[in-house]
C-alpha positions in Angstrom: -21.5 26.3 -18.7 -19.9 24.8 -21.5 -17.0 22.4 -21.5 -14.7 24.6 -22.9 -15.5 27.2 -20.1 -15.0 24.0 -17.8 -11.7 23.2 -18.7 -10.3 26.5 -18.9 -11.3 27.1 -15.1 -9.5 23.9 -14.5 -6.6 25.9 -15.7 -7.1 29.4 -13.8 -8.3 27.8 -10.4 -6.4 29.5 -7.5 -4.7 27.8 -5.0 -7.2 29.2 -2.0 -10.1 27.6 -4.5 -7.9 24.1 -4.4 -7.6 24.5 -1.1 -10.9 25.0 0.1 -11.5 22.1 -2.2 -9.4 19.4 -0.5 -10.2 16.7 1.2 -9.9 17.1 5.1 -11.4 13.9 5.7 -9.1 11.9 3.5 -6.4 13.3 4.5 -6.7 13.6 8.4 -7.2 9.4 8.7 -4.2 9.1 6.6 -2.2 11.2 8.8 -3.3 9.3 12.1 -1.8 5.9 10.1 1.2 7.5 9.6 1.6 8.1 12.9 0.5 5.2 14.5 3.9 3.7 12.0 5.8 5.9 13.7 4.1 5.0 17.6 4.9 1.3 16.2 8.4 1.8 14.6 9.7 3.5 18.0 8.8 -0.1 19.6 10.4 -2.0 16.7 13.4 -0.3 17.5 13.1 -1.0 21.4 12.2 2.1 22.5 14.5 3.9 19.9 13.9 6.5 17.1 16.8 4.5 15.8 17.2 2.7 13.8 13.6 2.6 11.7 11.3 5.4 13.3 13.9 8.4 12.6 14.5 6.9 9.2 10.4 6.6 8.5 9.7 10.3 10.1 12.4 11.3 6.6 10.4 9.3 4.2 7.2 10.9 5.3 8.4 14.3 5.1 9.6 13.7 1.5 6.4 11.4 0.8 4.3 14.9 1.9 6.0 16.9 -0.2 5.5 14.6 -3.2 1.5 14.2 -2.0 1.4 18.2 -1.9 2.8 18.9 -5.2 0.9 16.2 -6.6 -2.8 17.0 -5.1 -2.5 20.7 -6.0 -1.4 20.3 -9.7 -2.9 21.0 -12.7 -5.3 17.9 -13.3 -4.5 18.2 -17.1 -0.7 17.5 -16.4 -1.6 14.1 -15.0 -3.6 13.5 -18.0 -1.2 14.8 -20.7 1.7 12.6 -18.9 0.0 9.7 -17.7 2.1 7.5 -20.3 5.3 9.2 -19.3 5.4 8.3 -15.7 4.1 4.5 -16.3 6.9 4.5 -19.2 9.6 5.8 -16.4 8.0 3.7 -13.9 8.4 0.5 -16.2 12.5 1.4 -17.2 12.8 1.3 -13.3 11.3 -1.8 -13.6 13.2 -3.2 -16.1 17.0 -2.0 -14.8 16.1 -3.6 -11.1 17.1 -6.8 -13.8 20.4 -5.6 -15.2 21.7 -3.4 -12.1 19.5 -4.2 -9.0 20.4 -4.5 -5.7 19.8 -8.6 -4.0 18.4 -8.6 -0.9 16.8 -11.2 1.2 17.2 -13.3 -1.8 15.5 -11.6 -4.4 16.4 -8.4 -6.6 14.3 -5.8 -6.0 15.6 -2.7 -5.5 17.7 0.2 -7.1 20.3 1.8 -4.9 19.7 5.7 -5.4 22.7 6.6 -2.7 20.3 8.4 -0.1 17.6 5.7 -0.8 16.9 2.1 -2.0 14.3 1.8 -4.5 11.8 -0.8 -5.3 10.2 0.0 -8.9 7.4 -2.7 -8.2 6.1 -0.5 -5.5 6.3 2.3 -8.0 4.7 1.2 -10.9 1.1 0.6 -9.2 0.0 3.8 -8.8 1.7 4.6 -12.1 -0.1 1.5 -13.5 -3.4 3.1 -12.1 -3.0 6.7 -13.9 -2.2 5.1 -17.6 -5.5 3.1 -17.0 -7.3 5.6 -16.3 -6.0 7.5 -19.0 -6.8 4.9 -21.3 -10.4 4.2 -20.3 -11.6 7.6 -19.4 -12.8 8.5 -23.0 -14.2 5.1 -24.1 -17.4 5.0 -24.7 -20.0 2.1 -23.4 -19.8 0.3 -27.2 -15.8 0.8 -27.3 -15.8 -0.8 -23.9 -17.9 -4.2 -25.0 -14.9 -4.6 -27.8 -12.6 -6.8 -26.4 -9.9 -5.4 -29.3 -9.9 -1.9 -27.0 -8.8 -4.2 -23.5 -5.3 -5.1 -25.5 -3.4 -2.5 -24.6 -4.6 -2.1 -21.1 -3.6 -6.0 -21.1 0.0 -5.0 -22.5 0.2 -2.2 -19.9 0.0 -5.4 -17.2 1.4 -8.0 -18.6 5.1 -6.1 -19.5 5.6 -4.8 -15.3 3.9 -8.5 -14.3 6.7 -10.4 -16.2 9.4 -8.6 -14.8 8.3 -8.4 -11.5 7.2 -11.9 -11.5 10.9 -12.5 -12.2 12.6 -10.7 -9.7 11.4 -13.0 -8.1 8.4 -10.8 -6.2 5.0 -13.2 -7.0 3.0 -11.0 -4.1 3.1 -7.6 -5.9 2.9 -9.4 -9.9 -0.5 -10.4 -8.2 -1.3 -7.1 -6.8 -1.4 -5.6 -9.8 -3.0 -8.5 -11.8 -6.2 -7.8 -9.3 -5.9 -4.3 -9.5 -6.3 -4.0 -13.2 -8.7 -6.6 -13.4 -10.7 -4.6 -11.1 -10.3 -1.9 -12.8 -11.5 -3.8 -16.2 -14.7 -4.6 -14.1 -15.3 -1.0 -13.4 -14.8 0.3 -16.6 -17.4 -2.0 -17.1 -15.7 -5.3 -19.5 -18.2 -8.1 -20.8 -18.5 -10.3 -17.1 -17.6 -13.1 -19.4 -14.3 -12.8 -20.2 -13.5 -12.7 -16.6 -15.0 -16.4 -16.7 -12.7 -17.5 -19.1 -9.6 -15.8 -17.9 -10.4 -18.2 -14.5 -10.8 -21.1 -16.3 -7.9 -20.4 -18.3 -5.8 -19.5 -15.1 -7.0 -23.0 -13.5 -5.7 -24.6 -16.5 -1.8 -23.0 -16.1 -1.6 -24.1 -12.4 0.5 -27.2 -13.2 2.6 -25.0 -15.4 3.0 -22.1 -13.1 3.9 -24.7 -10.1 6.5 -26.7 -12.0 7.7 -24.3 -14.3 7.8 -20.7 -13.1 7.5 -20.7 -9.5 10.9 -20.8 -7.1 11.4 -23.8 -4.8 10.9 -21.0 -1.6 7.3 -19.7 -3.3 6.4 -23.6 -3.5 7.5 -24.1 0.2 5.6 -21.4 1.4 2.2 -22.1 -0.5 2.7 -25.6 1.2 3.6 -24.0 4.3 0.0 -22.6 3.8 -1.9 -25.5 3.6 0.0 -27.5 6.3 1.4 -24.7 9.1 3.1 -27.8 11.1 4.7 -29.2 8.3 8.1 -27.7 9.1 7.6 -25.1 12.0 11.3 -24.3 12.2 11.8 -23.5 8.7 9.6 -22.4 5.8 6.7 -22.4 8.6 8.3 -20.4 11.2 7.7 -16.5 10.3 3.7 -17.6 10.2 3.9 -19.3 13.4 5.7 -17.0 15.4 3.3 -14.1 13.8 0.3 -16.1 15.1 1.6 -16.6 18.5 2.6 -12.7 18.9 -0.9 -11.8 17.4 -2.6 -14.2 19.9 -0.9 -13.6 22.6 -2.0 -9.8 22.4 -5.8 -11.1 23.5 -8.3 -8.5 24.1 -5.8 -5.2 24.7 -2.5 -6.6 24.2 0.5 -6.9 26.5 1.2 -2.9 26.3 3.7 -0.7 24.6 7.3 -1.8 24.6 6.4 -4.7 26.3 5.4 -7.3 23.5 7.6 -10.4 24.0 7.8 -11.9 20.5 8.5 -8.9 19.1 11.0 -7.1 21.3 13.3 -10.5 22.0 13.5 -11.0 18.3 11.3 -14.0 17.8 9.0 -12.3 15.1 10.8 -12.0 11.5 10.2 -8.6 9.6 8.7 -7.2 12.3 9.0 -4.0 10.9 7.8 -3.9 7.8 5.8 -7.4 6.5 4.9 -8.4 9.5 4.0 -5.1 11.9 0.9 -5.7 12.1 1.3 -8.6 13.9 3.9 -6.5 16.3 1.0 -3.8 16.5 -1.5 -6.8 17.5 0.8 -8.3 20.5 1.4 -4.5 21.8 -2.3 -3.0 21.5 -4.4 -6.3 21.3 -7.5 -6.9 19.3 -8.5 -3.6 19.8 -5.4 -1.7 18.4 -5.8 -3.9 15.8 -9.6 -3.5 14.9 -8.9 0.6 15.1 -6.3 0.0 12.5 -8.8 -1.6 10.1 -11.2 0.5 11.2 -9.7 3.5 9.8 -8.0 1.5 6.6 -11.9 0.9 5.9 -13.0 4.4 6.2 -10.5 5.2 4.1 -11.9 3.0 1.3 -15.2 4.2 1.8 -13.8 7.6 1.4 -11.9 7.3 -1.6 -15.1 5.6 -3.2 -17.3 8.7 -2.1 -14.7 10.8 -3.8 -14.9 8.3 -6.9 -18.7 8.6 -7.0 -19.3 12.5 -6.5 -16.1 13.1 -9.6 -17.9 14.2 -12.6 -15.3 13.7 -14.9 -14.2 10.1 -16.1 -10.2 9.9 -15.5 -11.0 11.3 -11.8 -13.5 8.7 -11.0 -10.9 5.8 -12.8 -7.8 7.4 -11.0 -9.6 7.5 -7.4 -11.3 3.6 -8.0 -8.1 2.4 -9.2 -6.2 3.8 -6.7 -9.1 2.4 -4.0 -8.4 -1.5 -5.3 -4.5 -0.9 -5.3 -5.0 0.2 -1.3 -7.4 -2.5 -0.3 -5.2 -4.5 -2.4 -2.4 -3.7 0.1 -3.9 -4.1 3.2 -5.8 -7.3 2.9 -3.1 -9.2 1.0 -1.0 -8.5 4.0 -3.4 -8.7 6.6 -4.2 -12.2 5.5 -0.5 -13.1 4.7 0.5 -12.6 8.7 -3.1 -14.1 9.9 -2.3 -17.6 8.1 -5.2 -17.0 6.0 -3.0 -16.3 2.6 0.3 -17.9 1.8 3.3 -15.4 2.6 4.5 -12.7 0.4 6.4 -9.7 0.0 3.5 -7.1 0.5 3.9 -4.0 3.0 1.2 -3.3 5.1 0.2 0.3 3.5 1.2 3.6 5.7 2.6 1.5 8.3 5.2 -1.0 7.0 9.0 0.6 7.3 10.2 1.3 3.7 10.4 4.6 1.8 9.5 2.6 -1.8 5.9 1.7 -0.2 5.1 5.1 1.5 6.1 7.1 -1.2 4.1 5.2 -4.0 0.9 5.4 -1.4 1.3 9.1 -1.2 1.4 10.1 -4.2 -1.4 8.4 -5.1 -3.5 9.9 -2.7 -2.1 12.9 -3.4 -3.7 11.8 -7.0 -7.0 11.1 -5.9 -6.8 14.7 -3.4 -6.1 16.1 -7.2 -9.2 14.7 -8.7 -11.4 15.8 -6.1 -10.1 19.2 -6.1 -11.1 19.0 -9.5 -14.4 16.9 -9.3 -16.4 19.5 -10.8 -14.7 20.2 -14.1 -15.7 18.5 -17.4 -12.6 17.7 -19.1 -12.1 17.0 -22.5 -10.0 14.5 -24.6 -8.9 17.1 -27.1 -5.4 18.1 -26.7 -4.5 15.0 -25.0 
């Protein structure tokens, strides 16, 4: 079959064909997440749907729709547009500076009315899809030139700035690592990445002194030294590792986690509910949790390997990284074993910015599996 042939069966493929396509075992561990946020919200709110589970169960239903419509598009749209939406994603980005919303001392977020949104969350999954664009028809010589990783570079370094300056350091690093992964993918000389470390040791001093905030200082040295000052810049971390701990083996059961439920943890429904989840279900809640966040790596790599076109494999490996991205940056955060940042814990964390940017990317990488099989071409693009 010829690639013309390919593409335009791309374009006549029937929804029963798309749907006999999709991915049930993508999909169904993703739905058991999303409801063990809900099992875990309900708690949050002491035994409430109000005020976070109701308010999640909303966000879901919208962040299905948008994972629908997205996984049973046309796979050319996303390619054709893949500029556009990082380009809208990015003006979000840039008018959280002029007319955001300040919360929790930072601005972050664009009031919408019926919602609050947080472009940093948005522009990951947006960032992924102009990657992939970018890379998918390079060739292995084009991608040995270090002149063709300049505009992938741009595509980082505009969002990381802003963001950066918001101030929100934890998701300007999230999608630092996530395009660097995807630069190792695509398959960039290994030695650049050498240099870029070097030269990254090198701007400590002026990163500490000159760009960081005095609270992103505290917290790093919080870090290092837990018992420095408990009661302050120390005492989210500690009361996280005493609710996690005191969970042992099966936890102290639903509704019934101390730390939690009398207001001792901070954030305990979005940064820190896994911690919550931990005091509640014990080590073994929390191992199913990870459990299933691993599967769903492995799955979204299977899906990445068995794509025979380039922008599918790209958007399901980018989109991989930006997930395990997620999950252990925040897993580590509330375990001590990372300093603590602003990152949600993906599918789970209250927040309709989070959830919805997740979804649609795996509504992206159901898209490019429904469409594994076709050999798409650049022309017209």
């Amino acid at each position: 079959m010829s690639t013309t042939t390919r593409v335009s069966n791309a374009n006549m493929m029937t929804f029963c064909e798309k749907l006999s396509r999709f991915s049930w075992v993508l999909f169904i561990p993703m739905c058991v997440v999303l409801i063990l946020s809900l099992v875990v919200l309900f708690s949050a709110g002491g035994g409430s749907w109000h005020p976070f589970a109701m308010s999640q169960l909303l966000k879901i239903m919208l962040g299905m729709f948008i994972f629908f419509l997205v996984a049973f598009s046309n796979i050319k749209f996303w390619i054709k547009t893949a500029y556009f939406w990082y380009a809208i994603a990015l003006i979000l980005v840039l008018l959280v500076t002029f007319v955001g919303n300040v919360g929790m001392g930072a601005q972050r977020w664009l009031s919408l009315g019926f919602i609050n949104l947080q472009p940093s969350e948005i522009i990951k999954p947006m960032l992924v899809l102009a990657l992939a664009r970018y890379f998918a028809w390079k060739n292995s010589v084009e991608l040995l030139q270090i002149k063709n990783y300049m505009v992938p570079t741009l595509l980082l370094l505009f969002p990381f700035g802003l963001i950066c300056a918001q101030p929100d350091l934890g998701t300007g690093v999230s999608l630092g690592l996530i395009t660097l992964g995807m630069f190792y993918i695509v398959g960039a000389n290994k030695k650049w990445f050498l240099i870029a470390f070097v030269l990254g040791l090198l701007s400590l001093p002026a990163v500490w002194y000159g760009a960081m905030h005095d609270y992103q200082r505290d917290r790093i040295i919080t870090f290092l030294n837990p018992d420095k000052d408990s009661q302050g810049a120390g005492y989210q971390i500690n009361q996280a590792k005493i609710a996690f701990g005191s969970g042992g083996i099966i936890g102290k059961g639903y509704l019934s986690g101390t730390q939690s439920q009398q207001s001792f943890l901070p954030e305990k429904q979005t940064d820190f509910i896994f911690t919550m989840l931990g005091e509640e279900f014990g080590f073994i809640g929390a191992f199913i949790l990870l459990t299933i966040y691993t599967f769903i790596v492995a799955i979204l790599f299977w899906c990445a390997k068995t794509c025979r076109n380039r922008f599918g494999q790209l958007v399901c490996f980018g989109f991989m990284l930006n997930f395990f991205v997620y999950y252990f940056i925040n897993i580590s955060m509330v375990l001590g074993l990372a300093p603590t940042v602003g990152v949600p814990l993906p599918l789970m964390s209250f927040g309709g910015s989070s959830l919805i940017s997740l979804l649609f990317g795996f509504g992206l990488c159901q898209n490019a599996h429904i469409y594994k099989d076709q050999q798409l071409s650049s022309k017209g693009f």
